[in-house]
mmCIF file as gemmi writes it, N, C-alpha and C atoms, coordinates in Angstrom:
data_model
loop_
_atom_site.group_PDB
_atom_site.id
_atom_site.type_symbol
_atom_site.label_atom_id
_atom_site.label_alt_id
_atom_site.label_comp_id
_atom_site.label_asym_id
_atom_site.label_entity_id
_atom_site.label_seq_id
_atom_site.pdbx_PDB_ins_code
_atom_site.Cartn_x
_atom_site.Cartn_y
_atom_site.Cartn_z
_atom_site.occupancy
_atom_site.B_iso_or_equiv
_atom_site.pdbx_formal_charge
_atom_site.auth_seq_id
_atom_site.auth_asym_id
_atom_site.pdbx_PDB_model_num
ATOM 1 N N . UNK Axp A 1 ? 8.899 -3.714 -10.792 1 0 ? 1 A 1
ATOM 2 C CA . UNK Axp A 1 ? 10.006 -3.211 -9.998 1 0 ? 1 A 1
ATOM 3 C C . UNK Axp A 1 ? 10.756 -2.189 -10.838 1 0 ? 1 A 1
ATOM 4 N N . UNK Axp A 2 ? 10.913 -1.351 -10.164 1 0 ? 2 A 1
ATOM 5 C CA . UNK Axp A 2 ? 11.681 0.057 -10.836 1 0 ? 2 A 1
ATOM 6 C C . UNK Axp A 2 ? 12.906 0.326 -9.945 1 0 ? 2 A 1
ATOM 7 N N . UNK Axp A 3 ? 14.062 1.011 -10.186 1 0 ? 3 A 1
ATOM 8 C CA . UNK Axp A 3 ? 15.122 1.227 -9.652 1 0 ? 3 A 1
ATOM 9 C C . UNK Axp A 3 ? 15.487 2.887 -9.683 1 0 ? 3 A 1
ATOM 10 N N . UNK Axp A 4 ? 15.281 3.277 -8.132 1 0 ? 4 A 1
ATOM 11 C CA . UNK Axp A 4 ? 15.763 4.805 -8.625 1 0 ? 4 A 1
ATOM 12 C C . UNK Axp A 4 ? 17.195 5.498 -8.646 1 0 ? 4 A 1
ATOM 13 N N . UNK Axp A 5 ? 17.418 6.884 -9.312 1 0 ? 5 A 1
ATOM 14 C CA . UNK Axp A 5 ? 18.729 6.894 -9.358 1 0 ? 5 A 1
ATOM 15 C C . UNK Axp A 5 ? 19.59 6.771 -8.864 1 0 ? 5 A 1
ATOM 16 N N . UNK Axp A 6 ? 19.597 6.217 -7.545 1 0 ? 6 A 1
ATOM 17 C CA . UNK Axp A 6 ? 20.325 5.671 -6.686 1 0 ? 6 A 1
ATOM 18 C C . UNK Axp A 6 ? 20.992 4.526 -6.578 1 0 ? 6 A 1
ATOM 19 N N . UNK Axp A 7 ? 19.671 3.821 -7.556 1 0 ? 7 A 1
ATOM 20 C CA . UNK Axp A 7 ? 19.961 2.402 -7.398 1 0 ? 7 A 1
ATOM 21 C C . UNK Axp A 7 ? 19.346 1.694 -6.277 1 0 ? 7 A 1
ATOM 22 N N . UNK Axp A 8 ? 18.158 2.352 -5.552 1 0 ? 8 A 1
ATOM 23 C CA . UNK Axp A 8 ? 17.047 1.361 -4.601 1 0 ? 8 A 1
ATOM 24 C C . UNK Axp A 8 ? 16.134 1.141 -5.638 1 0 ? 8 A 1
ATOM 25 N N . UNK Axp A 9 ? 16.024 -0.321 -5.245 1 0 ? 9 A 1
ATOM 26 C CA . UNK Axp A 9 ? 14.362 -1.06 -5.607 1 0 ? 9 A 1
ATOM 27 C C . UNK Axp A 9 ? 13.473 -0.542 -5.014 1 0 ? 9 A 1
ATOM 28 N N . UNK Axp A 10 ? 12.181 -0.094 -5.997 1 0 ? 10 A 1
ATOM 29 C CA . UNK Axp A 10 ? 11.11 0.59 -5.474 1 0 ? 10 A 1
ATOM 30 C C . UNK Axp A 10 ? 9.574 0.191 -6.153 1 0 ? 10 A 1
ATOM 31 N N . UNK Axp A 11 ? 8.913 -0.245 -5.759 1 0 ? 11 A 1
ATOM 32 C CA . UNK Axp A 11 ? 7.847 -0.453 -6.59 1 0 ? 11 A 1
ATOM 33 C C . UNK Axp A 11 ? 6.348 0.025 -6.054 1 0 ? 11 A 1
ATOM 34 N N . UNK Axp A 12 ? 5.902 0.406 -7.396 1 0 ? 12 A 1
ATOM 35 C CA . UNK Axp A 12 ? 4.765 1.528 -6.848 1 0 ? 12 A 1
ATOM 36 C C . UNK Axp A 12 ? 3.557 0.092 -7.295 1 0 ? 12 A 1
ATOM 37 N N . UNK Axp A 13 ? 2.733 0.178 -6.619 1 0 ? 13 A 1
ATOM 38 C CA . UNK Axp A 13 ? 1.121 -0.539 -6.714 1 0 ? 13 A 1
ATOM 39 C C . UNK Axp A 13 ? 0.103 -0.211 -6.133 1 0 ? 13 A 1
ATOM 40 N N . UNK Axp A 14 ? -1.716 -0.83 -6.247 1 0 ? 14 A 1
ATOM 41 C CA . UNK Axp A 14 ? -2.477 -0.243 -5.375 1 0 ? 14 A 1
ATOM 42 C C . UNK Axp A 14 ? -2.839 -1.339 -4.711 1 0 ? 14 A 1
ATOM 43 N N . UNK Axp A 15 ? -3.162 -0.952 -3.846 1 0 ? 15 A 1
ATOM 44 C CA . UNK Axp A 15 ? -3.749 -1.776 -2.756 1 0 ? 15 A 1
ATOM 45 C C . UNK Axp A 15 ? -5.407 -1.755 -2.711 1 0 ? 15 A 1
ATOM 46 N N . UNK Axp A 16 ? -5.964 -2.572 -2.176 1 0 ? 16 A 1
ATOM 47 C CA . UNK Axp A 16 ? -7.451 -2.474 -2.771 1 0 ? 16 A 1
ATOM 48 C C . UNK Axp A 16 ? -8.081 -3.57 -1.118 1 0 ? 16 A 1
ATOM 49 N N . UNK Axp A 17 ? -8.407 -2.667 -0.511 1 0 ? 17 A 1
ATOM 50 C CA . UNK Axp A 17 ? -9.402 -2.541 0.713 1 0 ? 17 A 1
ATOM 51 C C . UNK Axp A 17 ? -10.465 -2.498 1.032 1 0 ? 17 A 1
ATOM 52 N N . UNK Axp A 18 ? -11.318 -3.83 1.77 1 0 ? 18 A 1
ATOM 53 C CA . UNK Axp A 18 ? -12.441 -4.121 1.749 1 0 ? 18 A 1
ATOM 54 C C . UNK Axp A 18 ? -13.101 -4.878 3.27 1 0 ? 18 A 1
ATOM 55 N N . UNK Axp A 19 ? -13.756 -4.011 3.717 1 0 ? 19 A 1
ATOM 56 C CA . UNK Axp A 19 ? -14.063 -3.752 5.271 1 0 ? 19 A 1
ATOM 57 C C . UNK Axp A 19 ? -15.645 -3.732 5.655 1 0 ? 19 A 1
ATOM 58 N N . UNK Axp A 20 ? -16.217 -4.252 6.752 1 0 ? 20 A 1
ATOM 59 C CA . UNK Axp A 20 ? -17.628 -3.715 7.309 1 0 ? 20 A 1
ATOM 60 C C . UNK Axp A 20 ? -16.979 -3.322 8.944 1 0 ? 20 A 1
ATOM 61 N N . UNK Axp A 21 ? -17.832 -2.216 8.966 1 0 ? 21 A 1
ATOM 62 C CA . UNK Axp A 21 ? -17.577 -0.913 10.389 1 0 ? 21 A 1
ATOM 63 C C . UNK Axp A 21 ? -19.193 -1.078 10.823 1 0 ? 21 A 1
ATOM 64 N N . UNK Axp A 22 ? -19.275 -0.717 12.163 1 0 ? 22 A 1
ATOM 65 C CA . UNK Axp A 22 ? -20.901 -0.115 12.302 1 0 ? 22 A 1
ATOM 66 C C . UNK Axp A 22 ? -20.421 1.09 12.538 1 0 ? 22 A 1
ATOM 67 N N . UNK Axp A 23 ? -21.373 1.889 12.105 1 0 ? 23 A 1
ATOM 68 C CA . UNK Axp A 23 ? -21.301 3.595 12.013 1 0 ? 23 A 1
ATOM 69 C C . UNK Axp A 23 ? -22.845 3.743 12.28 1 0 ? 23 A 1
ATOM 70 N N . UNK Axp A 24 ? -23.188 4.578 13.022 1 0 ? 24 A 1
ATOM 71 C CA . UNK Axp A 24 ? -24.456 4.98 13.687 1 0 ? 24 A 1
ATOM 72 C C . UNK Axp A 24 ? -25.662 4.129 13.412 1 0 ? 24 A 1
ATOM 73 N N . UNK Axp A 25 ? -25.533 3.141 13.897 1 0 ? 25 A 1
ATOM 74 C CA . UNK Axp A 25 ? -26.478 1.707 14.203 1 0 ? 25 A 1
ATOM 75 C C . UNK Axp A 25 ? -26.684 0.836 13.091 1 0 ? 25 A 1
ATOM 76 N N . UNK Axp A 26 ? -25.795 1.178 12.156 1 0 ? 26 A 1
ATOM 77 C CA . UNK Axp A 26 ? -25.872 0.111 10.699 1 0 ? 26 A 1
ATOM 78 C C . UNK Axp A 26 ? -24.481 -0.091 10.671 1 0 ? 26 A 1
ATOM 79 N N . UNK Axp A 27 ? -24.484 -1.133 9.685 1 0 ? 27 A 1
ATOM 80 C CA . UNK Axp A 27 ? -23.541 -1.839 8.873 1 0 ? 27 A 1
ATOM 81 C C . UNK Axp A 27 ? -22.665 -1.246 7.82 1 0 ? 27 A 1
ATOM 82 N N . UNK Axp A 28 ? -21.658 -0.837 7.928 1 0 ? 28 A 1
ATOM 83 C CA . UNK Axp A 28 ? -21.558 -0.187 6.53 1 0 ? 28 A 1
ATOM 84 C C . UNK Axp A 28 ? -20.223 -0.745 5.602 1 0 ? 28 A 1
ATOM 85 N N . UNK Axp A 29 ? -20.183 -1.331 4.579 1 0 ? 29 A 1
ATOM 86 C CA . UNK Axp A 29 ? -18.952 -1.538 3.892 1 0 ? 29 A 1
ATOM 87 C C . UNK Axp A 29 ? -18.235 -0.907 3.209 1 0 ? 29 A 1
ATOM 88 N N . UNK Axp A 30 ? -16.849 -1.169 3.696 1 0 ? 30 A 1
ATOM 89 C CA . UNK Axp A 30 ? -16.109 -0.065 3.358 1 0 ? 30 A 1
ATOM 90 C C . UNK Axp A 30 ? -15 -0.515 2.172 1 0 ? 30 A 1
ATOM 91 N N . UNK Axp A 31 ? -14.555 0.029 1.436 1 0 ? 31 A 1
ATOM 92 C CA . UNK Axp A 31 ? -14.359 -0.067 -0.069 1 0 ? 31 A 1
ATOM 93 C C . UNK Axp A 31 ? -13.503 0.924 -0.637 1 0 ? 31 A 1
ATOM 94 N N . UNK Axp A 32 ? -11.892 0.796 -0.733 1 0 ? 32 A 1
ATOM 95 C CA . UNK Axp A 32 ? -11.377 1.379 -1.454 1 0 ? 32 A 1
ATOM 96 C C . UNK Axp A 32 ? -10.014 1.009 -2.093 1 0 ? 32 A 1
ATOM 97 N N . UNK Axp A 33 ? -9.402 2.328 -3.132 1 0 ? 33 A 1
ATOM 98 C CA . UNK Axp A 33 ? -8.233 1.959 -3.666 1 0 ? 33 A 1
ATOM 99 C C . UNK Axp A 33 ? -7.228 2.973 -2.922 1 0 ? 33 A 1
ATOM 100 N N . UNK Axp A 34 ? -6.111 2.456 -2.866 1 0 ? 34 A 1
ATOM 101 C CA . UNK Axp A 34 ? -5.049 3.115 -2.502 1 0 ? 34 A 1
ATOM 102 C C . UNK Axp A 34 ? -3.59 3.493 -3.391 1 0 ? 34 A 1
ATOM 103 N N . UNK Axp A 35 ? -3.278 4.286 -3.551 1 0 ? 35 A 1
ATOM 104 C CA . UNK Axp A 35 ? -1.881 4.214 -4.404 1 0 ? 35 A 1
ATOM 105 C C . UNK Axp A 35 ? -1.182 3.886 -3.453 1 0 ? 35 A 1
ATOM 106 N N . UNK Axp A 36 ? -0.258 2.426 -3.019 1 0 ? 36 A 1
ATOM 107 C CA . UNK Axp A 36 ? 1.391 2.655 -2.691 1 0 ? 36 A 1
ATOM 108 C C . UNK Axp A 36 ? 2.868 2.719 -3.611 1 0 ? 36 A 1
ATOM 109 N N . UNK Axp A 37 ? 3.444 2.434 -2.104 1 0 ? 37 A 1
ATOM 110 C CA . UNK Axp A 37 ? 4.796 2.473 -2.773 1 0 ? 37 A 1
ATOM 111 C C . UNK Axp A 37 ? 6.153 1.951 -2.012 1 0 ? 37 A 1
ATOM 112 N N . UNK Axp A 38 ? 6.97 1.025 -2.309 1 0 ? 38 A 1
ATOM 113 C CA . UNK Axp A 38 ? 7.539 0.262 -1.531 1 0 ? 38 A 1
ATOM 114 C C . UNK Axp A 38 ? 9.166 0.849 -1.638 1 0 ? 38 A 1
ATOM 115 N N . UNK Axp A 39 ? 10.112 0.512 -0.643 1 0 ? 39 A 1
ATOM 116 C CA . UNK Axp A 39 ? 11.517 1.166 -1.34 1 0 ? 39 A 1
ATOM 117 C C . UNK Axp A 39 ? 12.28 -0.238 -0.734 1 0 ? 39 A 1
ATOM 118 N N . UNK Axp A 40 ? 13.356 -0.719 -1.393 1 0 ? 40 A 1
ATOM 119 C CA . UNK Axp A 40 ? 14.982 -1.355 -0.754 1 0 ? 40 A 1
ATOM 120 C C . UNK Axp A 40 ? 14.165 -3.004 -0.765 1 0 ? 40 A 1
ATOM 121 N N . UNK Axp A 41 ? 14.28 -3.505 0.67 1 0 ? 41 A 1
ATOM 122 C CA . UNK Axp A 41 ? 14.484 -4.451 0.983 1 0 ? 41 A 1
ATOM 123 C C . UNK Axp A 41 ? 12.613 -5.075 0.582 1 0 ? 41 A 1
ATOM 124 N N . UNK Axp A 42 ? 12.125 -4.254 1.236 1 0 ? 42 A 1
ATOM 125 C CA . UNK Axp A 42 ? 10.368 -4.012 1.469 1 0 ? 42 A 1
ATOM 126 C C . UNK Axp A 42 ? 10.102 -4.373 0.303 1 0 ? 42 A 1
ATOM 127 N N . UNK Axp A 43 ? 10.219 -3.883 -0.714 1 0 ? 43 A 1
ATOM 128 C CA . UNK Axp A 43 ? 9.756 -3.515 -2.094 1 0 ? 43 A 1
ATOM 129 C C . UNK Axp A 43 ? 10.347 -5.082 -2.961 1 0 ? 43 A 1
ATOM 130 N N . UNK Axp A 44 ? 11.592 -5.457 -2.818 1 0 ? 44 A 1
ATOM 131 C CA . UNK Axp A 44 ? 12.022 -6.946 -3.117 1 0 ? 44 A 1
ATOM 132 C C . UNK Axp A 44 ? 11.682 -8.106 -2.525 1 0 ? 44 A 1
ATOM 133 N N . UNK Axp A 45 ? 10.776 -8.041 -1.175 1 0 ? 45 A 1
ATOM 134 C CA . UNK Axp A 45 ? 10.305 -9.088 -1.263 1 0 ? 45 A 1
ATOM 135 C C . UNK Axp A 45 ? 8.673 -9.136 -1.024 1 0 ? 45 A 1
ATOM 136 N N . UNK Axp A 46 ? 8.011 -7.98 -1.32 1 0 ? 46 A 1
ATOM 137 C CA . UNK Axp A 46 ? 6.679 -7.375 -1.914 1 0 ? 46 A 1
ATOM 138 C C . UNK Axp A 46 ? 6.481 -7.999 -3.388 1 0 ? 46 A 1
ATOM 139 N N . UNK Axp A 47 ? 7.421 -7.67 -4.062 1 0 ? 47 A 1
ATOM 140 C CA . UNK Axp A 47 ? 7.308 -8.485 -5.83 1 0 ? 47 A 1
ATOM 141 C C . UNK Axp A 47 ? 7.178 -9.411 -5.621 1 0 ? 47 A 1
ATOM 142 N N . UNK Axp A 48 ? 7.94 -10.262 -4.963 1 0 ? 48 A 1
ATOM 143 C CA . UNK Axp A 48 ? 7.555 -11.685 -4.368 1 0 ? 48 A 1
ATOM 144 C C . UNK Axp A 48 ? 6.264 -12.194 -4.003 1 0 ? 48 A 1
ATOM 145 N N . UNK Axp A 49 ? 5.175 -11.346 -3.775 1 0 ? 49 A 1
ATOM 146 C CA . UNK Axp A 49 ? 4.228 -12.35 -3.352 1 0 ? 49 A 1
ATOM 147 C C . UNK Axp A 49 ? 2.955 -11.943 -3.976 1 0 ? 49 A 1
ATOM 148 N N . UNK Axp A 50 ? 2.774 -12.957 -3.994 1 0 ? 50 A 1
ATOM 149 C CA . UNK Axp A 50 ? 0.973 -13.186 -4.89 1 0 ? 50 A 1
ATOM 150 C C . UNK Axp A 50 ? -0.174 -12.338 -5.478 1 0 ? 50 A 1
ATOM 151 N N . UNK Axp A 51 ? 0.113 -11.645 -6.531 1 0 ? 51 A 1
ATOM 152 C CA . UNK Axp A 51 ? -1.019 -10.385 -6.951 1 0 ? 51 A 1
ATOM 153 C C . UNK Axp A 51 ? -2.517 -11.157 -6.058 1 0 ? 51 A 1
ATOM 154 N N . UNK Axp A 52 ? -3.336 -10.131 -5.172 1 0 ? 52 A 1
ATOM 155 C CA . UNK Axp A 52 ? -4.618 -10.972 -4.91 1 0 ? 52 A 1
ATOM 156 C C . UNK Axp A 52 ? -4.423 -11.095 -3.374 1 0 ? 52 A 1
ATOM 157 N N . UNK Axp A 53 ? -3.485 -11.484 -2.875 1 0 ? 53 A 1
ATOM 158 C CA . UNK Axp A 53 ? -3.328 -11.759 -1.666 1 0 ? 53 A 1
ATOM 159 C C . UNK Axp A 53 ? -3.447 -11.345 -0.548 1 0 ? 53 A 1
ATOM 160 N N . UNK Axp A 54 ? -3.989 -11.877 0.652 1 0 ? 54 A 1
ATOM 161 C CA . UNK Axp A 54 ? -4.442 -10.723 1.556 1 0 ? 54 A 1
ATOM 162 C C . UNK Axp A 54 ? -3.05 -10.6 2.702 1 0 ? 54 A 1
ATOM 163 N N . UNK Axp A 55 ? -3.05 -9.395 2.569 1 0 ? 55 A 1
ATOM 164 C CA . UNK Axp A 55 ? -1.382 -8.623 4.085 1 0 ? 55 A 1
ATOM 165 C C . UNK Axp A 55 ? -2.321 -7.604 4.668 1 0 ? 55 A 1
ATOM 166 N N . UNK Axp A 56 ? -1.203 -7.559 5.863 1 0 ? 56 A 1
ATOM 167 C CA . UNK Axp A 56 ? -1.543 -6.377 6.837 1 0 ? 56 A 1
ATOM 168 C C . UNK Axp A 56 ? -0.271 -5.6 6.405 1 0 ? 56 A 1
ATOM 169 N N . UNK Axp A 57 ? -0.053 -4.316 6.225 1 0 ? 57 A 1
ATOM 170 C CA . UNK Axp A 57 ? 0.502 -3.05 5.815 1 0 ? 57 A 1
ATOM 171 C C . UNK Axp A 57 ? 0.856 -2.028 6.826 1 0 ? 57 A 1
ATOM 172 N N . UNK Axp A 58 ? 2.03 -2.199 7.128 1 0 ? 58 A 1
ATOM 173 C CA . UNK Axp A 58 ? 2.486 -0.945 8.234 1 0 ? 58 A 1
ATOM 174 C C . UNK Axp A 58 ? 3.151 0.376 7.437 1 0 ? 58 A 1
ATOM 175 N N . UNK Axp A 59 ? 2.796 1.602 7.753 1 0 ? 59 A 1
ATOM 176 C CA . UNK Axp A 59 ? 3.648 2.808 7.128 1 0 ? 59 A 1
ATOM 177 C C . UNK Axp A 59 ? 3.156 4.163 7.114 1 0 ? 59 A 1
ATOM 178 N N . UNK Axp A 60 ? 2.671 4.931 6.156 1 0 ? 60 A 1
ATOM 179 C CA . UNK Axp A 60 ? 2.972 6.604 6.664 1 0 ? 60 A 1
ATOM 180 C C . UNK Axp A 60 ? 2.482 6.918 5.115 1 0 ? 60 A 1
ATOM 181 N N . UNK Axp A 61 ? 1.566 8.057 5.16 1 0 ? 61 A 1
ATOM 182 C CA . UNK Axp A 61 ? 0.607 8.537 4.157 1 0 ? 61 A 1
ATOM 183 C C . UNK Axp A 61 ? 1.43 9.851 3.752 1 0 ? 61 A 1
ATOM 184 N N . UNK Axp A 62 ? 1.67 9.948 2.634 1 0 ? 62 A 1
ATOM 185 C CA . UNK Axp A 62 ? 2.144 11.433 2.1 1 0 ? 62 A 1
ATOM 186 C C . UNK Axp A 62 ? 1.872 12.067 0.668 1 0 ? 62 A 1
ATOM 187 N N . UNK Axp A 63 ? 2.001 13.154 0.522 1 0 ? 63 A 1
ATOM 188 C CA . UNK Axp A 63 ? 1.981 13.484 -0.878 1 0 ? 63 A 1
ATOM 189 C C . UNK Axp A 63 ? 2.87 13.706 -1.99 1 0 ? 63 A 1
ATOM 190 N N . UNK Axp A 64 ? 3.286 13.261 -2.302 1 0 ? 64 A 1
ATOM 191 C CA . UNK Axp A 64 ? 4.35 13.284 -3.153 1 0 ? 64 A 1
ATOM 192 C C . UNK Axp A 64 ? 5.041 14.459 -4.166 1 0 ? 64 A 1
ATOM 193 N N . UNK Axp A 65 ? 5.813 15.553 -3.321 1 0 ? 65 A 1
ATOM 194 C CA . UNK Axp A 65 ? 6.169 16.242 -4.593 1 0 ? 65 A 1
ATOM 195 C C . UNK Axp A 65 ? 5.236 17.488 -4.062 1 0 ? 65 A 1
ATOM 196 N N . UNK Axp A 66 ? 4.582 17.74 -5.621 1 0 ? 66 A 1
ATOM 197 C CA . UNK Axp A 66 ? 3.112 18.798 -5.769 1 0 ? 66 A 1
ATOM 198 C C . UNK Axp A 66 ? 2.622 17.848 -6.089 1 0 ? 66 A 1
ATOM 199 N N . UNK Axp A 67 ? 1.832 16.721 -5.851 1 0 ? 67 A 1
ATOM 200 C CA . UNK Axp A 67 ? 0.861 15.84 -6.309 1 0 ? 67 A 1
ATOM 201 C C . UNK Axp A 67 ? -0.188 16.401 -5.795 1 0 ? 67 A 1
ATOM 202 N N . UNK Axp A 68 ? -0.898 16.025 -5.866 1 0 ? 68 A 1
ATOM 203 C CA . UNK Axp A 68 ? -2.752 15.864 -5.074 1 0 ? 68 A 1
ATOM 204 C C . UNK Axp A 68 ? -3.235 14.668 -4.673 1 0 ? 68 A 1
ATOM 205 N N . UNK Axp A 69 ? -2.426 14.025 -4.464 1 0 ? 69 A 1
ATOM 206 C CA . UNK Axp A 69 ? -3.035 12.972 -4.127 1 0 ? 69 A 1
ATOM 207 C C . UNK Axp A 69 ? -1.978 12.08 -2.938 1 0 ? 69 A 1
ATOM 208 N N . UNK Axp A 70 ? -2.778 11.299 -1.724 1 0 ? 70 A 1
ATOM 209 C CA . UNK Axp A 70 ? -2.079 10.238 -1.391 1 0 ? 70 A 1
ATOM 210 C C . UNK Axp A 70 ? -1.8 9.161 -1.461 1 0 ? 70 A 1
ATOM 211 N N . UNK Axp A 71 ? 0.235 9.242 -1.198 1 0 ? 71 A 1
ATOM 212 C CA . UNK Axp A 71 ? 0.503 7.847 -1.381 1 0 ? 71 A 1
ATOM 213 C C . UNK Axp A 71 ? 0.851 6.98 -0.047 1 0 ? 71 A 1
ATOM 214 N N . UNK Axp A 72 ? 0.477 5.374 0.081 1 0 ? 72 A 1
ATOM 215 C CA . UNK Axp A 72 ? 0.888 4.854 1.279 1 0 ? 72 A 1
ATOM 216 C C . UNK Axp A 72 ? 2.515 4.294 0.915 1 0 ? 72 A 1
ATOM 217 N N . UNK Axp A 73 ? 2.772 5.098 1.877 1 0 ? 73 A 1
ATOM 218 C CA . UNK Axp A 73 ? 4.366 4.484 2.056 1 0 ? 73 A 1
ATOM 219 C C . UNK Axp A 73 ? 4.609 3.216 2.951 1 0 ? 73 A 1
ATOM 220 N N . UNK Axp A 74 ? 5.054 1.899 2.059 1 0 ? 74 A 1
ATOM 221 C CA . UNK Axp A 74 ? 4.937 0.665 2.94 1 0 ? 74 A 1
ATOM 222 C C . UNK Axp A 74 ? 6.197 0.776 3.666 1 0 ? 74 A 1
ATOM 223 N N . UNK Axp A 75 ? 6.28 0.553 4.971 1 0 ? 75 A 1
ATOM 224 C CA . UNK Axp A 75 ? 7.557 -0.222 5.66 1 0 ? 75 A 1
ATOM 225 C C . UNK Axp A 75 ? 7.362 -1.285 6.265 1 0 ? 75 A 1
ATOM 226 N N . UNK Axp A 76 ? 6.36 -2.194 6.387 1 0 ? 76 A 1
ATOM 227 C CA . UNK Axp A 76 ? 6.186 -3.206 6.529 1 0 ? 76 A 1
ATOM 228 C C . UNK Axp A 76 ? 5.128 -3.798 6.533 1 0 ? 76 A 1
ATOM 229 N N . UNK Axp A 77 ? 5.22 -5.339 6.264 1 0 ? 77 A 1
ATOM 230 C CA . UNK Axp A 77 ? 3.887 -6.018 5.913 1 0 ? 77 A 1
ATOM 231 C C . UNK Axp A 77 ? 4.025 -7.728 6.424 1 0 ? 77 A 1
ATOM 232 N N . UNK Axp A 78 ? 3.046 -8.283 6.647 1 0 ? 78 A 1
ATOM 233 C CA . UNK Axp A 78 ? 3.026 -9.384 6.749 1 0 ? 78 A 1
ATOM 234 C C . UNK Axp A 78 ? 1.721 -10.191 6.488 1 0 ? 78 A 1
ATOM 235 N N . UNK Axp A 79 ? 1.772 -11.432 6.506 1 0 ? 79 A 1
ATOM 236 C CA . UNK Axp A 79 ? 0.292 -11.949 5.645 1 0 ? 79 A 1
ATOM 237 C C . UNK Axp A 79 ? -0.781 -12.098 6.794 1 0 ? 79 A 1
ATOM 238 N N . UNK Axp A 80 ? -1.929 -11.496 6.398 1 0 ? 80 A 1
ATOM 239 C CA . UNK Axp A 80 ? -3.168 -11.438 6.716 1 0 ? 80 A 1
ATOM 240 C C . UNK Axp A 80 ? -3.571 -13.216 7.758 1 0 ? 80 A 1
């Protein structure tokens, strides 16, 4: 947990996603990492729960800044 100059709780982590789709008559598993990032209320009771654990993740993809890369912005979650 990090605090920005504001003084909101914010905590950045990845999320790690693991799926089977059919895609043109096969099976395919799907497999990845994500950078997020949590702010305020979200983010304090996110620390709270279980490195490992499986949630569903509501929120909004952006780039941060000049980054290159995306981050998922959480606004809400609840357990899997």
């Amino acid at each position: 947990m990090r605090y920005t100059p504001a003084g909101l709780p914010a905590l950045n982590l990845q999320l790690q996603h693991e799926s089977e789709i059919d895609e043109a008559g096969q099976t395919r598993q799907v497999k990845a990492l994500v950078k997020a990032v949590a702010f305020g209320a979200v983010a304090e009771r996110l620390a709270r729960q279980d490195v490992g654990s499986n949630w569903n993740f509501k929120g909004f993809l952006a780039t941060p800044g000049k980054g290159k890369h995306l981050v998922f912005h959480i606004q809400e979650f609840q357990q899997d």
